[in-house]
Backbone as CSV, one residue per row, in Angstrom:
resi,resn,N_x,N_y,N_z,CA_x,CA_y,CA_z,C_x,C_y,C_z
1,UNK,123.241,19.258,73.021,124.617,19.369,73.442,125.307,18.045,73.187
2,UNK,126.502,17.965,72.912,127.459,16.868,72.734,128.127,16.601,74.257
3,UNK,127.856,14.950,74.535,128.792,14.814,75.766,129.585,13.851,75.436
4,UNK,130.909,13.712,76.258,131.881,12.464,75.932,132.111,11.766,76.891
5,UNK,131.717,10.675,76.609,131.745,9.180,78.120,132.945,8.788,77.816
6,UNK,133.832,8.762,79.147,134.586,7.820,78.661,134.122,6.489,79.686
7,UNK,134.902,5.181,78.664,134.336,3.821,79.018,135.819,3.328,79.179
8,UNK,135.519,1.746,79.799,136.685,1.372,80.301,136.454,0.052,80.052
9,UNK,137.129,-0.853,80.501,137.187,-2.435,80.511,136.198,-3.381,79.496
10,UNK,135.282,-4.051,80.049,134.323,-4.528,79.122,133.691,-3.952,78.121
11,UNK,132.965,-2.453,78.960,132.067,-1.556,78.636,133.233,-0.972,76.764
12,UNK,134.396,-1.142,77.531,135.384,-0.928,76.213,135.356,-1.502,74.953
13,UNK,135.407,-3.130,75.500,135.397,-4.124,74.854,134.060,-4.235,74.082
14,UNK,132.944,-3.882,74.116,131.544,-4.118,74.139,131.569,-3.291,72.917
15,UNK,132.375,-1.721,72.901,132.314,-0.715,72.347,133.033,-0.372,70.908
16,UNK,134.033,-1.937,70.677,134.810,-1.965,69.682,136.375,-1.448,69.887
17,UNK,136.730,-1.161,71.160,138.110,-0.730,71.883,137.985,0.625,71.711
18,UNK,136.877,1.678,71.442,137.106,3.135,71.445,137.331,3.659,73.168
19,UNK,137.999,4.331,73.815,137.926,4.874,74.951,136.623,5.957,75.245
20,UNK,135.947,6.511,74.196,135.289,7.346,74.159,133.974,7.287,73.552
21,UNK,132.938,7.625,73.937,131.739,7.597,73.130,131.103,9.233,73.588
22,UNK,130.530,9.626,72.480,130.178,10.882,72.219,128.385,10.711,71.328
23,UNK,127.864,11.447,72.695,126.201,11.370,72.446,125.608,12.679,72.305
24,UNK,124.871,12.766,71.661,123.765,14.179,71.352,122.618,13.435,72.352
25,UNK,122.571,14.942,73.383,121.761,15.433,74.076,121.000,16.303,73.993
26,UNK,119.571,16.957,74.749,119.340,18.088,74.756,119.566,18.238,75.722
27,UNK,119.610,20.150,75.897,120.233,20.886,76.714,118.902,20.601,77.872
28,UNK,119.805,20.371,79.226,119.263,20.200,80.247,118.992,18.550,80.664
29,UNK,119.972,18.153,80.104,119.802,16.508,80.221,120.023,15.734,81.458
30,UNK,120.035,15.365,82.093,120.050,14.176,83.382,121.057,13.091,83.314
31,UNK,121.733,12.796,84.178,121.958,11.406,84.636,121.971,10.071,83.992
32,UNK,120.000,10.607,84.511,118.972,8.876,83.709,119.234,8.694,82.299
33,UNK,119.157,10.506,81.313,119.404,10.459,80.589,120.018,10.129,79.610
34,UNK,121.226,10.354,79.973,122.610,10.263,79.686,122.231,8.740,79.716
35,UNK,122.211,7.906,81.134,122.220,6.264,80.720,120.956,6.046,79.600
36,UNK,119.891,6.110,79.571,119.372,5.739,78.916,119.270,5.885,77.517
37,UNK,120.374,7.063,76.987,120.651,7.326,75.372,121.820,5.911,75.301
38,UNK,122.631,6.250,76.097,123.242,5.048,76.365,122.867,3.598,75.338
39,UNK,122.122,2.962,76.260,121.248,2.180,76.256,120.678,2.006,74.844
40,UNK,120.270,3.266,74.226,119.450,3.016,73.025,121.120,3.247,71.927
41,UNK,121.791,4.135,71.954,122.873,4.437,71.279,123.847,2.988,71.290
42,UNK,124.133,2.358,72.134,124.771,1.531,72.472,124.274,-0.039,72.738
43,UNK,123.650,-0.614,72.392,122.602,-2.072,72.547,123.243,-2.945,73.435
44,UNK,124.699,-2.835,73.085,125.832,-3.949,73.741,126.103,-3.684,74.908
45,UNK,125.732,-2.176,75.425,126.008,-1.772,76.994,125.019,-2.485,77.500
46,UNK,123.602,-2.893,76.994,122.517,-2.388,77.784,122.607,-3.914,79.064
47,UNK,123.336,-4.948,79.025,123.609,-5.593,80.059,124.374,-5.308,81.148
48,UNK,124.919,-4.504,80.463,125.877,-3.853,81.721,126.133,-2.661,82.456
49,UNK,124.991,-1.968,81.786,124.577,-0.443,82.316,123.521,-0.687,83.557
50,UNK,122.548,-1.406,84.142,122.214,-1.895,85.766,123.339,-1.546,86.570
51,UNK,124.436,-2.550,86.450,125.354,-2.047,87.379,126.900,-1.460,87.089
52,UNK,126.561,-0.444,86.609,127.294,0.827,86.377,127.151,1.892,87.346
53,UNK,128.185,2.419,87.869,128.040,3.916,88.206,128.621,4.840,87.121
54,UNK,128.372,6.509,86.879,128.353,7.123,86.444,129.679,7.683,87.736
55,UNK,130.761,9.114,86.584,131.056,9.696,87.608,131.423,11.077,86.447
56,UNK,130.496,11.955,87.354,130.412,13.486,86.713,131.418,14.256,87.426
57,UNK,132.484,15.060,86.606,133.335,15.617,86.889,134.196,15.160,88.040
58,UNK,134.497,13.986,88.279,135.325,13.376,89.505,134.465,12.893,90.293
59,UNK,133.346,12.946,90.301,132.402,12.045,91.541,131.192,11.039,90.776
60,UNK,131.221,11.052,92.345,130.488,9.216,91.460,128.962,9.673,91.591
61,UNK,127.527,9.570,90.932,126.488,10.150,91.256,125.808,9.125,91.199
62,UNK,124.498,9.128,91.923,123.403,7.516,91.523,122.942,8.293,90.886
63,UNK,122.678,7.396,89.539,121.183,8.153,88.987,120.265,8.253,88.940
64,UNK,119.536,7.062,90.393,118.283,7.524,90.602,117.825,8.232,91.191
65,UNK,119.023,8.453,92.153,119.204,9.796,93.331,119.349,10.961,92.839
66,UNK,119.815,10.756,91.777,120.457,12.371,90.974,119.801,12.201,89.658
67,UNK,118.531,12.113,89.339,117.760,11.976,88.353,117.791,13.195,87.468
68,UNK,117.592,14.192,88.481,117.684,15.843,88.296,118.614,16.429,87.914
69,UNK,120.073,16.086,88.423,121.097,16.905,87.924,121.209,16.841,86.477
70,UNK,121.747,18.313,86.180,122.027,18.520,84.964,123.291,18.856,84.157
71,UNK,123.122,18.397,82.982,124.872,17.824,82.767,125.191,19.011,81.315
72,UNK,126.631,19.050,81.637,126.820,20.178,81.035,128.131,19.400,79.945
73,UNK,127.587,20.120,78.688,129.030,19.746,77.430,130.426,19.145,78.232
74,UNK,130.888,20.723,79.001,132.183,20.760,79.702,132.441,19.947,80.453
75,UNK,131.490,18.996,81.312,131.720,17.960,82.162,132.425,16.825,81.946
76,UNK,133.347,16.152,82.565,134.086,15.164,82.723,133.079,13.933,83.140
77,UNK,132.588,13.175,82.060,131.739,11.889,82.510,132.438,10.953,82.115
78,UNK,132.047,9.312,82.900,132.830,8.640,83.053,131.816,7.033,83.368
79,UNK,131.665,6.179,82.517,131.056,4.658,82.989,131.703,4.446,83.767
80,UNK,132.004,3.931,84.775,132.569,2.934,85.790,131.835,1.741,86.005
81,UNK,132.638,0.364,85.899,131.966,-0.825,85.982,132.450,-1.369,87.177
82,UNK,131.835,-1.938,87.773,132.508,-2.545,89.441,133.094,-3.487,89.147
83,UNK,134.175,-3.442,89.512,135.655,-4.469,90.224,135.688,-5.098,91.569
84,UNK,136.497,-6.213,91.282,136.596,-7.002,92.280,138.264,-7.643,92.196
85,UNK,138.842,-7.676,93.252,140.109,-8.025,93.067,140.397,-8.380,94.505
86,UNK,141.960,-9.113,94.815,142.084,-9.341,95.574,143.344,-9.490,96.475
């Protein structure tokens, strides 16, 4: 299955300014998954994917907690990198 991350800030910057990255999965893929194609698809994330959250269809998921869930084409995924402001 094809999924589409969208990325933001650094994770942007890291990425060549695309908003979007689009990975081949197999069907029944995970979370972990998803980060860890990441990871191999992407080399320049891999410092900054530790502290990332993920957020599937509007929510935010851990992925070690949610190792299991399974992610679907249609889903709305999303890197989120933590902010700090003030």
């Amino acid at each position: 299955m094809l999924v589409r991350v969208q990325i933001f800030a650094q994770a942007k910057e890291f990425c060549g300014g695309v908003s979007f990255l689009e990975l081949s999965l197999p069907e029944g893929a995970s979370v972990s998954q998803l980060r860890d194609e990441l990871g191999a698809s992407y080399p320049t994330l891999l410092a900054l994917l530790p502290a990332c959250r993920f957020a599937v269809s509007l929510e935010f998921v851990e992925v070690e907690l949610e190792s299991t869930r399974i992610l679907s084409e249609h889903f709305e995924i999303a890197l989120i990198q933590p902010v700090s402001g003030g």
